[in-house]
TORPA-4810 file (N, C-alpha, C, O; in nm, 3 decimals):
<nodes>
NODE_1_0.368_0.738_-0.801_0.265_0.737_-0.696_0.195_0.871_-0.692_0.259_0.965_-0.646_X
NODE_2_0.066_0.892_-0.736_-0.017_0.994_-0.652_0.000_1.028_-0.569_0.027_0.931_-0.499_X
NODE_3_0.009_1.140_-0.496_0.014_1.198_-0.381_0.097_1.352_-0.318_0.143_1.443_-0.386_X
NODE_4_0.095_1.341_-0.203_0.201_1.481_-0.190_0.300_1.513_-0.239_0.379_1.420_-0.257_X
NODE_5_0.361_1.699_-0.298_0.470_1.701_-0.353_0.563_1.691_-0.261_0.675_1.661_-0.303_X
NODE_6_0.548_1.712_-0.112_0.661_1.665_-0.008_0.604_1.585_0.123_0.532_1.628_0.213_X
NODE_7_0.650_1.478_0.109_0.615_1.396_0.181_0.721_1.390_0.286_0.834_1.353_0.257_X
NODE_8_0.669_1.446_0.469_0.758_1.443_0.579_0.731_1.341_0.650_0.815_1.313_0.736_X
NODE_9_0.610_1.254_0.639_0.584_1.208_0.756_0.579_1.000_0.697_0.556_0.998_0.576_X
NODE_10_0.589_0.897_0.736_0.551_0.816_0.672_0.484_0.728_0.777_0.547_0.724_0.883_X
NODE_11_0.375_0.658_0.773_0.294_0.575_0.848_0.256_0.444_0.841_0.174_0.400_0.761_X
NODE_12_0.321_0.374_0.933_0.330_0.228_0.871_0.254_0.105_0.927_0.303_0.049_1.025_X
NODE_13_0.127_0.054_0.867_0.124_-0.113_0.965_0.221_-0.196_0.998_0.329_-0.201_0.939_X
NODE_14_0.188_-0.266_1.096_0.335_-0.364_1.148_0.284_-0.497_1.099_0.359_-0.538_1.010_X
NODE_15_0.191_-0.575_1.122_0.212_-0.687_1.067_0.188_-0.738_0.958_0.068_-0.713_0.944_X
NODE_16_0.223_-0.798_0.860_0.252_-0.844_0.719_0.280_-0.723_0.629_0.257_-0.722_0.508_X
NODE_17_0.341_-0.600_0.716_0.396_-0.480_0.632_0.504_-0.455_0.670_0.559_-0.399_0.576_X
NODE_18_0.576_-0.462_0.758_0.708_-0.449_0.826_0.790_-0.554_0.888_0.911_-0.560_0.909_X
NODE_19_0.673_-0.655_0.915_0.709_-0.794_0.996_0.630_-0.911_0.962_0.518_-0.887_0.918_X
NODE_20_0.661_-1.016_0.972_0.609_-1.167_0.962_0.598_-1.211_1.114_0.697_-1.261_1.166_X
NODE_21_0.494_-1.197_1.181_0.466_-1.209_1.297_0.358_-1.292_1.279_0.255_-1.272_1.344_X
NODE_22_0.369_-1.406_1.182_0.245_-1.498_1.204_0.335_-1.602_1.270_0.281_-1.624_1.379_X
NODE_23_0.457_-1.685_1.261_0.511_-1.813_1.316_0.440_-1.738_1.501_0.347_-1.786_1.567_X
NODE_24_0.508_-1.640_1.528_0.482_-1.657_1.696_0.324_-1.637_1.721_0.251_-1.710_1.788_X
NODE_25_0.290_-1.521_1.653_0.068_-1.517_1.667_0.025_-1.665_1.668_0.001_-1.713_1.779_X
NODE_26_0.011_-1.759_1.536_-0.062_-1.874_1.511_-0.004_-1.970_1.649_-0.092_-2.022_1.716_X
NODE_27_0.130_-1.992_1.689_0.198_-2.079_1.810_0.074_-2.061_1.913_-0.001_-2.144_1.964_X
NODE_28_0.083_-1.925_1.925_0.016_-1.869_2.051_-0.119_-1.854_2.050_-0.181_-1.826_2.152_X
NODE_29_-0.187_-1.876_1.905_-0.356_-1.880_1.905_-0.337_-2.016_1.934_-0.371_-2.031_2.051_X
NODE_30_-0.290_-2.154_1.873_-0.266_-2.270_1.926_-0.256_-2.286_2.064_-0.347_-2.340_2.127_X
NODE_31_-0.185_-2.258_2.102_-0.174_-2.278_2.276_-0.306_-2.222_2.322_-0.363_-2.303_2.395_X
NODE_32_-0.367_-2.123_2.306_-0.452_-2.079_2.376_-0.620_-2.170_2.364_-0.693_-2.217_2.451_X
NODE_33_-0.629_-2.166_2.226_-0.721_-2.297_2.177_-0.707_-2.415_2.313_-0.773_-2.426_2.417_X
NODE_34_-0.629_-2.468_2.276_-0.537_-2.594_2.292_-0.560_-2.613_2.471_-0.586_-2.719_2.528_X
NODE_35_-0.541_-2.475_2.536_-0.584_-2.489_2.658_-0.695_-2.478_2.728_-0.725_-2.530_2.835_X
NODE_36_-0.753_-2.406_2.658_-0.934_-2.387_2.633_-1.046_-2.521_2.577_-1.168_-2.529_2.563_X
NODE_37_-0.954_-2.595_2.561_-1.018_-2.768_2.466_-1.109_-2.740_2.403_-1.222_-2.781_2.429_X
NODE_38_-1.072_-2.636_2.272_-1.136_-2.573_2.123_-1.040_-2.635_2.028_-0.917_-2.645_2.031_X
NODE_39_-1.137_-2.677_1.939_-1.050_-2.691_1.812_-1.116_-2.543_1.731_-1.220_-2.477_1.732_X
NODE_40_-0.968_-2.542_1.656_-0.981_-2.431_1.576_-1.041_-2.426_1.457_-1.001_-2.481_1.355_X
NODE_41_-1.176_-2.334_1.472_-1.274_-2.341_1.336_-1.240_-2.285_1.221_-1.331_-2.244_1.150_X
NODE_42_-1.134_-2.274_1.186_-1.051_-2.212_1.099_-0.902_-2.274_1.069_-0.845_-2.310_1.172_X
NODE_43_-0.838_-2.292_0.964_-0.691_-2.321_0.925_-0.639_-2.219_0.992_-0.674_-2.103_0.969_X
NODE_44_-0.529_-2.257_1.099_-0.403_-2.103_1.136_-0.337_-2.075_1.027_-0.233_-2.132_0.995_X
NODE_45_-0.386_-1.995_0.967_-0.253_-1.941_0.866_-0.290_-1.790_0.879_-0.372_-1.736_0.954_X
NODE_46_-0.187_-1.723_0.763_-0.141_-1.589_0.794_-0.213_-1.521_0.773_-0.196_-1.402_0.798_X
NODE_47_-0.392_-1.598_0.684_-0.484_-1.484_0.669_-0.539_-1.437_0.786_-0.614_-1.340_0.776_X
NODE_48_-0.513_-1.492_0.915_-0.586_-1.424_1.002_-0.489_-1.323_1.093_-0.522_-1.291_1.207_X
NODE_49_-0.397_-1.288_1.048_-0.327_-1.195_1.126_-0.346_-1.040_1.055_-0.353_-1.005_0.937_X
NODE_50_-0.350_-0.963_1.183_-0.402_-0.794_1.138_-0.530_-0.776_1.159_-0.545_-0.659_1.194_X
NODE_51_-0.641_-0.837_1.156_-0.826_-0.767_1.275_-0.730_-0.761_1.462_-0.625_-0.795_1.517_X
NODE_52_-0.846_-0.702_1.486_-0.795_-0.676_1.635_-0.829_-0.856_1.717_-0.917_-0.926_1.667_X
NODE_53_-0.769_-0.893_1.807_-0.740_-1.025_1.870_-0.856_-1.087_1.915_-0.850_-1.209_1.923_X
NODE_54_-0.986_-1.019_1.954_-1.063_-1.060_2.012_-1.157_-1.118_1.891_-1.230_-1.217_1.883_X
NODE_55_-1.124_-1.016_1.805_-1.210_-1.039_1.661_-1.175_-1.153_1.611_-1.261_-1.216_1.550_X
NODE_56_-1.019_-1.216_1.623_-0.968_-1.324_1.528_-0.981_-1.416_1.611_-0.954_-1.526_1.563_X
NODE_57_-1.026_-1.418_1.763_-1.049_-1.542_1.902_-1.169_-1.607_1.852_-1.188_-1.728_1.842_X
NODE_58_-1.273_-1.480_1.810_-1.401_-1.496_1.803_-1.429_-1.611_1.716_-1.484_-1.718_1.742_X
NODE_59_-1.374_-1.560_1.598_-1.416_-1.669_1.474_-1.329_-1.781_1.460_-1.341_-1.856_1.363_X
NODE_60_-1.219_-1.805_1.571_-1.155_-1.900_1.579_-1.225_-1.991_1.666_-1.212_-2.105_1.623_X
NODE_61_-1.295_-1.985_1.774_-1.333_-2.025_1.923_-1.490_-2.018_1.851_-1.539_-2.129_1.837_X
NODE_62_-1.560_-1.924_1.811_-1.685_-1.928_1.811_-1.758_-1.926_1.957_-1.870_-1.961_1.991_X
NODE_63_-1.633_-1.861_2.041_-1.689_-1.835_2.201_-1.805_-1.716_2.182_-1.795_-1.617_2.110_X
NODE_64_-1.895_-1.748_2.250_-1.999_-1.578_2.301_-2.005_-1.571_2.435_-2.051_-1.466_2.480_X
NODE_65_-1.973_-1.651_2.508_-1.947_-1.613_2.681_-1.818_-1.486_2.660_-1.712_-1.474_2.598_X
NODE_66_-1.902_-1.407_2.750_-1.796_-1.290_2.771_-1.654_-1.384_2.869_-1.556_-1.446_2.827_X
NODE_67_-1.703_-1.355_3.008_-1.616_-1.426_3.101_-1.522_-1.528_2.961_-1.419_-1.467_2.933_X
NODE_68_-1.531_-1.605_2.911_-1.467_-1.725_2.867_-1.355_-1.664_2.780_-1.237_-1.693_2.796_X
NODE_69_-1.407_-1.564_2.671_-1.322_-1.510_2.576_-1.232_-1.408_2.676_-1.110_-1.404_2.658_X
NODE_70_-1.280_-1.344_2.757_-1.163_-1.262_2.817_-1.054_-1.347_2.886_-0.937_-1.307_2.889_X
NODE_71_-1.098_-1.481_2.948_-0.975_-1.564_2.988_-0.853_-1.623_2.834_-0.732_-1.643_2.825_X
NODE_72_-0.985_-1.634_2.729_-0.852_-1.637_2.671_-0.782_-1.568_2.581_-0.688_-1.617_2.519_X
NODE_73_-0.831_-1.420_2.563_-0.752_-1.311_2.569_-0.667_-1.339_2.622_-0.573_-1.380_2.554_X
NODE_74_-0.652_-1.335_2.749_-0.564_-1.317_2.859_-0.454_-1.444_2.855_-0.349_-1.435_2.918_X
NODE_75_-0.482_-1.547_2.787_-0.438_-1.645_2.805_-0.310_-1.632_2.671_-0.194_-1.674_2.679_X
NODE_76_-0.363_-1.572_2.570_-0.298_-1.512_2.445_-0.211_-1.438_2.475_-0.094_-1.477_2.466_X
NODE_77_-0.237_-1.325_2.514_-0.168_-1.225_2.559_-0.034_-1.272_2.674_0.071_-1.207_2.679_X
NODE_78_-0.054_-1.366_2.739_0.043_-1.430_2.825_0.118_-1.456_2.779_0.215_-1.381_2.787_X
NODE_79_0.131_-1.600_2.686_0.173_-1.653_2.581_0.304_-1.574_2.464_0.420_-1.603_2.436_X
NODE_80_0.211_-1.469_2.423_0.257_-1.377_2.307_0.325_-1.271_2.395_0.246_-1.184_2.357_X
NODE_81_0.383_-1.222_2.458_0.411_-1.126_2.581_0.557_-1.196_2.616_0.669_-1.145_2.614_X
NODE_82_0.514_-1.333_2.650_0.648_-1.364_2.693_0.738_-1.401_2.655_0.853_-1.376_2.692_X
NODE_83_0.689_-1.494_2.542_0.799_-1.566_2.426_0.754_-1.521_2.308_0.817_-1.434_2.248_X
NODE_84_0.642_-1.571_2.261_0.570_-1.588_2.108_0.669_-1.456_2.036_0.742_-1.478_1.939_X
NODE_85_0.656_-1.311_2.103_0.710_-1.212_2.014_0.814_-1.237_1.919_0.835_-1.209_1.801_X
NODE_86_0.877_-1.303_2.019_1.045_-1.285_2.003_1.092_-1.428_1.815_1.199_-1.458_1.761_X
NODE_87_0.936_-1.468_1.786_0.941_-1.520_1.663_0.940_-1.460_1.497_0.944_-1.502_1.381_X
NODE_88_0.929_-1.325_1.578_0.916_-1.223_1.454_1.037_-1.181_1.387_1.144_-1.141_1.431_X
NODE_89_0.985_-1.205_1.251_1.057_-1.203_1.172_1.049_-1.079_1.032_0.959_-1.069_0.948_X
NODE_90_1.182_-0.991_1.046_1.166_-0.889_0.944_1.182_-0.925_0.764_1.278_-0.973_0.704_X
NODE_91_1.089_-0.895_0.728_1.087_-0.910_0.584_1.156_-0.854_0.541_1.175_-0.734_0.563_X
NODE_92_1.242_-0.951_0.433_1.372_-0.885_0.343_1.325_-0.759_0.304_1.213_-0.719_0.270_X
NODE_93_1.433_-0.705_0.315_1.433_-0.578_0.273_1.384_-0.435_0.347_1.410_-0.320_0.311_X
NODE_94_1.325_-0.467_0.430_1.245_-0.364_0.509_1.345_-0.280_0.577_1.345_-0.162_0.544_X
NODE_95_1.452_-0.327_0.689_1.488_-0.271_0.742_1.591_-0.186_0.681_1.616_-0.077_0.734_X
NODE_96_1.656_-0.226_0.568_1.715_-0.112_0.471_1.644_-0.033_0.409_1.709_0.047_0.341_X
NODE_97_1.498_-0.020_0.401_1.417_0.074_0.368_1.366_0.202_0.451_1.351_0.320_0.422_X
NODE_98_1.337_0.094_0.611_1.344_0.242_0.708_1.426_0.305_0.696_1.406_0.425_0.675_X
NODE_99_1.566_0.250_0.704_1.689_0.333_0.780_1.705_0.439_0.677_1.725_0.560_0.694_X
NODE_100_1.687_0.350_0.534_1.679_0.491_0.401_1.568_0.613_0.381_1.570_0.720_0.320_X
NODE_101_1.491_0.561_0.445_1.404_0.656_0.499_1.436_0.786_0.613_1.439_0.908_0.595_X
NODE_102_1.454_0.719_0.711_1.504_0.765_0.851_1.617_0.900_0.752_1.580_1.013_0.723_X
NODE_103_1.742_0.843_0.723_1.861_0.914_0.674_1.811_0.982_0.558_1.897_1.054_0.507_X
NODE_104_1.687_0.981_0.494_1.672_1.113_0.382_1.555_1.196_0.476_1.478_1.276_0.423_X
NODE_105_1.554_1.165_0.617_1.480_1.307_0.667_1.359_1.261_0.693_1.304_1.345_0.763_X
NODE_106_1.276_1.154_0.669_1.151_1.109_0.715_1.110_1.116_0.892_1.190_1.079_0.978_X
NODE_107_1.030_1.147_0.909_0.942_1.105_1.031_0.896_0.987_1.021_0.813_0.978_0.930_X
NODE_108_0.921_0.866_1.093_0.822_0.704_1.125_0.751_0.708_1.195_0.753_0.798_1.279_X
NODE_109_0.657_0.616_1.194_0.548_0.652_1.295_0.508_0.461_1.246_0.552_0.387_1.158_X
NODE_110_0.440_0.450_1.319_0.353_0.307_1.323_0.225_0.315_1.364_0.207_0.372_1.472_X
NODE_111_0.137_0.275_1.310_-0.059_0.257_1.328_-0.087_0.116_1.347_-0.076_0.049_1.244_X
NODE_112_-0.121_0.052_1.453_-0.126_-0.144_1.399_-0.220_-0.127_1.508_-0.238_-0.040_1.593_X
NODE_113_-0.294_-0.281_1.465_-0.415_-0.330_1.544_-0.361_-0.415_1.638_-0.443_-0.479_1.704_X
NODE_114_-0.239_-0.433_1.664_-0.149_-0.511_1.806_-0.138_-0.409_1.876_-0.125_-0.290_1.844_X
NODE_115_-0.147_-0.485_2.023_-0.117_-0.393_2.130_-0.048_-0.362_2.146_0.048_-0.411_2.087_X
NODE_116_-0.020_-0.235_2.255_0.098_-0.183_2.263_0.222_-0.252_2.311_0.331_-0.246_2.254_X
NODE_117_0.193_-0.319_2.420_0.311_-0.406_2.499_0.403_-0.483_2.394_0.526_-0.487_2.396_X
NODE_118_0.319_-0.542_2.301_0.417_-0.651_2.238_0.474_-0.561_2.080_0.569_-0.608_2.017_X
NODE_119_0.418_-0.458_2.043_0.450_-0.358_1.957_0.574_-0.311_1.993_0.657_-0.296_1.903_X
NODE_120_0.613_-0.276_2.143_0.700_-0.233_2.185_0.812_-0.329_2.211_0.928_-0.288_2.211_X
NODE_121_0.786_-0.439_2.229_0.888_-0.547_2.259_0.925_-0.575_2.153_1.046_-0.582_2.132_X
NODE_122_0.845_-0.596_2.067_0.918_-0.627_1.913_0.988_-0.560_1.872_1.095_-0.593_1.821_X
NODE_123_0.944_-0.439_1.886_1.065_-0.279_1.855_1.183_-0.317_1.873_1.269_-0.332_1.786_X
NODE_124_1.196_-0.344_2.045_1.307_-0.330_2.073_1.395_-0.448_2.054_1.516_-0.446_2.031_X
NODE_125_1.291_-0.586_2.072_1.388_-0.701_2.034_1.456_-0.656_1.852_1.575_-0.683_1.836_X
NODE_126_1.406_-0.612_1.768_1.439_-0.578_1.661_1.530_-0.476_1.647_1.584_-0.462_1.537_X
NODE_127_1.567_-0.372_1.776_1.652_-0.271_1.756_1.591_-0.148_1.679_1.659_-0.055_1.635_X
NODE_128_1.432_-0.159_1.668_1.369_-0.049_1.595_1.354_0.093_1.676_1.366_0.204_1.625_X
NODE_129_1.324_0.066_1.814_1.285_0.153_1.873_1.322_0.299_1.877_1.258_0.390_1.930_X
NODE_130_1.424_0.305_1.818_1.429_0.433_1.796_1.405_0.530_1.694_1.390_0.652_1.687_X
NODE_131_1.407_0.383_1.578_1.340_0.455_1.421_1.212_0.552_1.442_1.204_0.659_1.382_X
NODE_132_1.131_0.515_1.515_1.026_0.549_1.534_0.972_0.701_1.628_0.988_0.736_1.745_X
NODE_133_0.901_0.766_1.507_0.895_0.910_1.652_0.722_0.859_1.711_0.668_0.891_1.816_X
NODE_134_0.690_0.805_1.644_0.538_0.746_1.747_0.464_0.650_1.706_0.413_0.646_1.594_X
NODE_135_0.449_0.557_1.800_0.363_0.431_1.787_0.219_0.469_1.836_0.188_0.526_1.940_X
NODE_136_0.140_0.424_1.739_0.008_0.398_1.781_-0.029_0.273_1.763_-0.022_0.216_1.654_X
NODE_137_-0.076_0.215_1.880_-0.164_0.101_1.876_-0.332_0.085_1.944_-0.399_0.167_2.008_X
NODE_138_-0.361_-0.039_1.903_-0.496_-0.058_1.926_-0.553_0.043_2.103_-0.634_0.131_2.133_X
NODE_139_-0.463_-0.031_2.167_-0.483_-0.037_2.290_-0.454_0.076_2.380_-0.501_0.097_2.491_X
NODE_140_-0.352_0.160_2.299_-0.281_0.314_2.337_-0.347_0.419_2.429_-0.278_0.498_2.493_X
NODE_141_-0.487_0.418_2.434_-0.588_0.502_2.466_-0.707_0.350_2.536_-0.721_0.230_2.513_X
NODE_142_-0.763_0.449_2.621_-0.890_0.373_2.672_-1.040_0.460_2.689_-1.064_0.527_2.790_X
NODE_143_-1.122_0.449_2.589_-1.116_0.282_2.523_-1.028_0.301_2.442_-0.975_0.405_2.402_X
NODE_144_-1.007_0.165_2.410_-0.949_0.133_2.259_-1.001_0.222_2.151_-1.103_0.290_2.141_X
NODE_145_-0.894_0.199_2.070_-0.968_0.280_1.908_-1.066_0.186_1.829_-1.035_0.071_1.800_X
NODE_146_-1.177_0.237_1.798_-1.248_0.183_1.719_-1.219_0.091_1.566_-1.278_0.005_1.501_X
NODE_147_-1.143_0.138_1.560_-1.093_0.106_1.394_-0.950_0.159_1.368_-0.896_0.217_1.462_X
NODE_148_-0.903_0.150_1.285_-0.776_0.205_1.245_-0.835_0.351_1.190_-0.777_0.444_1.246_X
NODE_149_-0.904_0.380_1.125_-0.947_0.471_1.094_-0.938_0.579_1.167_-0.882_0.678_1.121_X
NODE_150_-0.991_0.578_1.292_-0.989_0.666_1.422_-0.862_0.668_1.483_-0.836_0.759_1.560_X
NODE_151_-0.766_0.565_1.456_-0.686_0.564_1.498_-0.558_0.717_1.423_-0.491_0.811_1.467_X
NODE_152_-0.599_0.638_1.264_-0.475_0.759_1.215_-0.549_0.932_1.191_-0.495_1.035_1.153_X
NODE_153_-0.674_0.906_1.228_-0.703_1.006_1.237_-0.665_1.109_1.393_-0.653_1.232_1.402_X
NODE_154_-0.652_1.004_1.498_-0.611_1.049_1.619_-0.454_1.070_1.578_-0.428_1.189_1.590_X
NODE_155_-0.364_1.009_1.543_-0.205_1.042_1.480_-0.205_1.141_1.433_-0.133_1.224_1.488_X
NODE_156_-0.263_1.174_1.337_-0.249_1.311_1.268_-0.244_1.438_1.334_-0.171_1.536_1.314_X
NODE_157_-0.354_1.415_1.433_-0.391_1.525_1.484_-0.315_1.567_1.578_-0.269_1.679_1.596_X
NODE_158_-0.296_1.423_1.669_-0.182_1.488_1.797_-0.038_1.473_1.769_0.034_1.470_1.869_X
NODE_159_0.036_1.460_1.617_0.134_1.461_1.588_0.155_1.599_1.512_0.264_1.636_1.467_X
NODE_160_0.056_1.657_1.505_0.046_1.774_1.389_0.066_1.731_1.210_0.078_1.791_1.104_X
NODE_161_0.061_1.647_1.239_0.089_1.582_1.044_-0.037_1.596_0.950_-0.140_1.527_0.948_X
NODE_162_0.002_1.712_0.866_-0.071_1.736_0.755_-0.095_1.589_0.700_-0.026_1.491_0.726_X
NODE_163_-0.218_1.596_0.613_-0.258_1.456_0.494_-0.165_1.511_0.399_-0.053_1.462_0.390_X
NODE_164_-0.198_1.599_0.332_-0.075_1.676_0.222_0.066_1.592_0.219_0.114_1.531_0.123_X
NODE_165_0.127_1.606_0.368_0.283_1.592_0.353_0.267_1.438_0.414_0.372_1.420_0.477_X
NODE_166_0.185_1.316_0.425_0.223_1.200_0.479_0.157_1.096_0.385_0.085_1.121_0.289_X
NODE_167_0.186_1.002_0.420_0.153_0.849_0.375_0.119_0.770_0.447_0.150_0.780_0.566_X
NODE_168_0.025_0.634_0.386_0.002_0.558_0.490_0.050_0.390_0.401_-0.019_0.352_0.306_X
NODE_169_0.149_0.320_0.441_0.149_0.199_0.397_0.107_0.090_0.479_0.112_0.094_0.602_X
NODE_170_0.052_-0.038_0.390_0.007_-0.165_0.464_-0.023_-0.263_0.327_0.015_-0.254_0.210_X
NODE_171_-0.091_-0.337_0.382_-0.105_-0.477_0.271_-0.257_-0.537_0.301_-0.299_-0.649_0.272_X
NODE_172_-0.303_-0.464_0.345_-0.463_-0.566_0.398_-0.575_-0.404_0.318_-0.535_-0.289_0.299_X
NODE_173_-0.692_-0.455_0.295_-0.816_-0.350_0.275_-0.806_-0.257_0.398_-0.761_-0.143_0.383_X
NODE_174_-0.828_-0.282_0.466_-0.865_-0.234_0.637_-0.739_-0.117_0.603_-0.813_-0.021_0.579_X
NODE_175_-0.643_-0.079_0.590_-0.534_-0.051_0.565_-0.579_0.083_0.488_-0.589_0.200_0.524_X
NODE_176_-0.607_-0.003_0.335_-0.662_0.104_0.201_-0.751_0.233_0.296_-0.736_0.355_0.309_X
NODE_177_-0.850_0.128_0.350_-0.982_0.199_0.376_-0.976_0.382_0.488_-1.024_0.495_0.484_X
NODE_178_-0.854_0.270_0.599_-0.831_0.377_0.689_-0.761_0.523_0.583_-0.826_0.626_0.603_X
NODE_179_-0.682_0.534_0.515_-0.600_0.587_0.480_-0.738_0.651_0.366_-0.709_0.761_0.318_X
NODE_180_-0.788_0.630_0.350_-0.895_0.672_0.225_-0.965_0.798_0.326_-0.965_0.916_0.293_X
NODE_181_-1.017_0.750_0.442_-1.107_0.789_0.531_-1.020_0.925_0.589_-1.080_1.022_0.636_X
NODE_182_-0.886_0.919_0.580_-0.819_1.030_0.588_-0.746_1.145_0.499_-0.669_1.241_0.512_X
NODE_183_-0.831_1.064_0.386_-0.753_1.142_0.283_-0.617_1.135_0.273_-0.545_1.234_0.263_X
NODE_184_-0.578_1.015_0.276_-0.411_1.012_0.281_-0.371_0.906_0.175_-0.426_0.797_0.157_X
NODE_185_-0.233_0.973_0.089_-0.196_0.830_-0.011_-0.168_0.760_0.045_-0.127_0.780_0.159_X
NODE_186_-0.181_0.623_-0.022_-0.127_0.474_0.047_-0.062_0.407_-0.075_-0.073_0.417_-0.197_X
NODE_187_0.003_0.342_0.001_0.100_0.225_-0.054_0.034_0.065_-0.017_-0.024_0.044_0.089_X
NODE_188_0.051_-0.033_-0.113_-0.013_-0.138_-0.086_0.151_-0.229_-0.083_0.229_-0.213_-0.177_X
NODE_189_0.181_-0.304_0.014_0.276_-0.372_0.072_0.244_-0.489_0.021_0.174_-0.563_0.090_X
NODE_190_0.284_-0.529_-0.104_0.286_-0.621_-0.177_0.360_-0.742_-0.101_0.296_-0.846_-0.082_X
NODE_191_0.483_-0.732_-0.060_0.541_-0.867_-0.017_0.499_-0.905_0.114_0.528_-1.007_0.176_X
NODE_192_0.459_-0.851_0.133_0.359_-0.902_0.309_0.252_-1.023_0.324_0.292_-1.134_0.288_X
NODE_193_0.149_-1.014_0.363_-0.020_-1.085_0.364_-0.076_-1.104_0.255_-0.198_-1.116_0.273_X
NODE_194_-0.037_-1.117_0.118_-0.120_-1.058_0.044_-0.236_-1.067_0.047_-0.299_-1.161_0.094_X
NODE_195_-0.285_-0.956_-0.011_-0.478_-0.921_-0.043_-0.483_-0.928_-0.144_-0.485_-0.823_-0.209_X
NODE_196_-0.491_-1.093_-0.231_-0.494_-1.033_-0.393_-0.622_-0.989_-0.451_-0.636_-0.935_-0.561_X
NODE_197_-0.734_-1.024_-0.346_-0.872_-0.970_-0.432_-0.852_-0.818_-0.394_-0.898_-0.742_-0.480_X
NODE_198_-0.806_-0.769_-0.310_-0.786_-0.626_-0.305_-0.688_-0.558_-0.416_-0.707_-0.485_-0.513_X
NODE_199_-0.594_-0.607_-0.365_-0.523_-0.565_-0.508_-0.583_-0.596_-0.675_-0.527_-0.538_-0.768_X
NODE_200_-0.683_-0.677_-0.698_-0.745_-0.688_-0.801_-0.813_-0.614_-0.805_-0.856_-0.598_-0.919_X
NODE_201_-0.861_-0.538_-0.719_-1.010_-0.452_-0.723_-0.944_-0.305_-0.810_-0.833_-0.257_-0.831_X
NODE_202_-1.090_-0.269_-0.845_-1.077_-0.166_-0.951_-1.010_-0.033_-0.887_-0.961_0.053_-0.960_X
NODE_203_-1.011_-0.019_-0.726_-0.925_0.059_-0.650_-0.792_0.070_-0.723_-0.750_0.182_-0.754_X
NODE_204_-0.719_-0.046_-0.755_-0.582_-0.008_-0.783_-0.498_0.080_-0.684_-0.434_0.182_-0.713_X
NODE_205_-0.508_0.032_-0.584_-0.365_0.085_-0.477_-0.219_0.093_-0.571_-0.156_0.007_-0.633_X
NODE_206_-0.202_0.222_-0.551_-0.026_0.161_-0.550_0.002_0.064_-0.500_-0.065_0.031_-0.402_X
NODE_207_0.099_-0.012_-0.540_0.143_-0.145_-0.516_0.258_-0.166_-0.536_0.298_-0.181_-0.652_X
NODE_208_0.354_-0.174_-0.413_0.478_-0.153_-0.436_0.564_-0.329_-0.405_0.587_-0.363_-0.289_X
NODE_209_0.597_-0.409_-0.510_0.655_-0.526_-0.507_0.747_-0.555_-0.402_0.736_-0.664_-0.345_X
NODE_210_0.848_-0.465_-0.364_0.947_-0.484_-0.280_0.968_-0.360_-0.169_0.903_-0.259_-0.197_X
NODE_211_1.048_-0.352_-0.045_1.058_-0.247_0.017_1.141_-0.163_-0.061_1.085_-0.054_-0.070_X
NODE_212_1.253_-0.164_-0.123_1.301_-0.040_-0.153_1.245_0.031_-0.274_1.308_0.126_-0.321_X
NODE_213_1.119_-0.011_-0.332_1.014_0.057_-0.437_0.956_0.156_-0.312_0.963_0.268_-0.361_X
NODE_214_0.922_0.165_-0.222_0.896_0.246_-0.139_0.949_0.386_-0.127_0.905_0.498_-0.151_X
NODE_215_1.090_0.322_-0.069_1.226_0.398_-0.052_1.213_0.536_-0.178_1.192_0.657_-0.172_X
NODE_216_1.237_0.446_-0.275_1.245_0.537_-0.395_1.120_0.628_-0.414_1.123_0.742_-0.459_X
NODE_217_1.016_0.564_-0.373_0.907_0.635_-0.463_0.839_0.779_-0.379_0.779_0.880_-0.415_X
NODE_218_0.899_0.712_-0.223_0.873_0.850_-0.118_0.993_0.973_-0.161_0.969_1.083_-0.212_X
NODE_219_1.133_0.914_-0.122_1.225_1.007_-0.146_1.245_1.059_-0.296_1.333_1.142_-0.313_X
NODE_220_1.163_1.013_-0.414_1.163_1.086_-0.536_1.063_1.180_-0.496_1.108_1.292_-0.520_X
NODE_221_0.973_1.185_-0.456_0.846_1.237_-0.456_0.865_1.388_-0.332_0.771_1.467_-0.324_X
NODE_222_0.970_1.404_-0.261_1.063_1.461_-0.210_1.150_1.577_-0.316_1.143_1.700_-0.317_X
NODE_223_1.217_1.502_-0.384_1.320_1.556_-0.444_1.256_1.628_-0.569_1.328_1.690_-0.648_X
</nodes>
């Protein structure tokens, strides 16, 4: 992997990079549809998980009433808050990759376009919460962050984390792009969402097949 000769810090998306959080999302875009009497202009599947919620309502609903889409925001957010989380599911291998992380000295951190509330519930229903020295999410700040972009650029800064000594992994463009915009290496999270036209593109992300290709390729890059 390109990148820093010591890497302290590591930065991670949460969904289809750390977690399979489409069974409880798609339940809960269903219900919300479903109570709204929309059919969904789109197949639920896992390509639409990771844009921010209002963005993936939009082109699901094809709502433009403000009032209408904020009820079913709200109606989502209910839904996914109370139960839906608790459907998430960790991708083989991952969690023996933090902890190998964590135990050779890494800093964790998380960047995701989910809000904070259910970022945090998942944590903890997962027992993560402590891996982690800081979560950033969409919603963390008001306003919201514009992009992920602004986002890890806001991490950096109020964490003190050099680009030099960190990383940014995920599995979607949006991902590549932020991490480009910061001058930071990235890892492309192959077993997640895949992006195969991204990963086809002449970019060539690192592309790491499994979580503990990670493991190795940070803590070599260390040693």
């Amino acid at each position: 992997m390109a990148g820093p000769s010591k890497i302290t810090d590591v930065i991670f998306d949460l969904d289809g990079t750390l977690i399979d959080s489409a069974p409880g999302i798609l339940a809960c875009f269903a219900r919300t549809l479903a109570t709204n009497g929309i059919e969904p202009a789109l197949p639920l599947t896992s390509s639409l998980i990771g844009p921010p919620l209002r963005e993936t309502l939009f082109k699901l609903s094809g709502v433009n009433d403000e009032a209408w889409m904020a009820a079913m925001i709200e109606d989502f957010k209910l839904h996914y808050d109370l139960d839906g989380y608790k459907k998430t599911v960790i991708f083989p291998g991952v969690d023996a990759m933090l902890r190998d992380l964590k135990a050779a000295g890494m800093r964790l951190h998380i960047a995701t376009n989910k809000r904070l509330r259910p970022t945090e519930l998942i944590l903890a229903h997962l027992g993560w919460s402590e891996l982690f020295c800081a979560v950033y999410a969409l919603d963390l700040r008001k306003p919201s962050f514009s992009n992920k972009s602004e986002m890890l650029d806001t991490l950096l800064q109020a964490e003190g984390i050099a680009q030099t000594q960190a990383v940014y992994i995920g599995d979607r463009r949006d991902d590549w792009n932020a991490a480009q915009a910061n001058a930071l290496p990235f890892i492309a999270a192959v077993w997640g969402y895949r992006d195969d036209d991204f990963l086809a593109s002449s970019e060539d992300p690192f592309a790491a097949e499994y979580p503990a290709d990670i493991a190795r390729a940070i803590v070599g890059s260390v040693g």
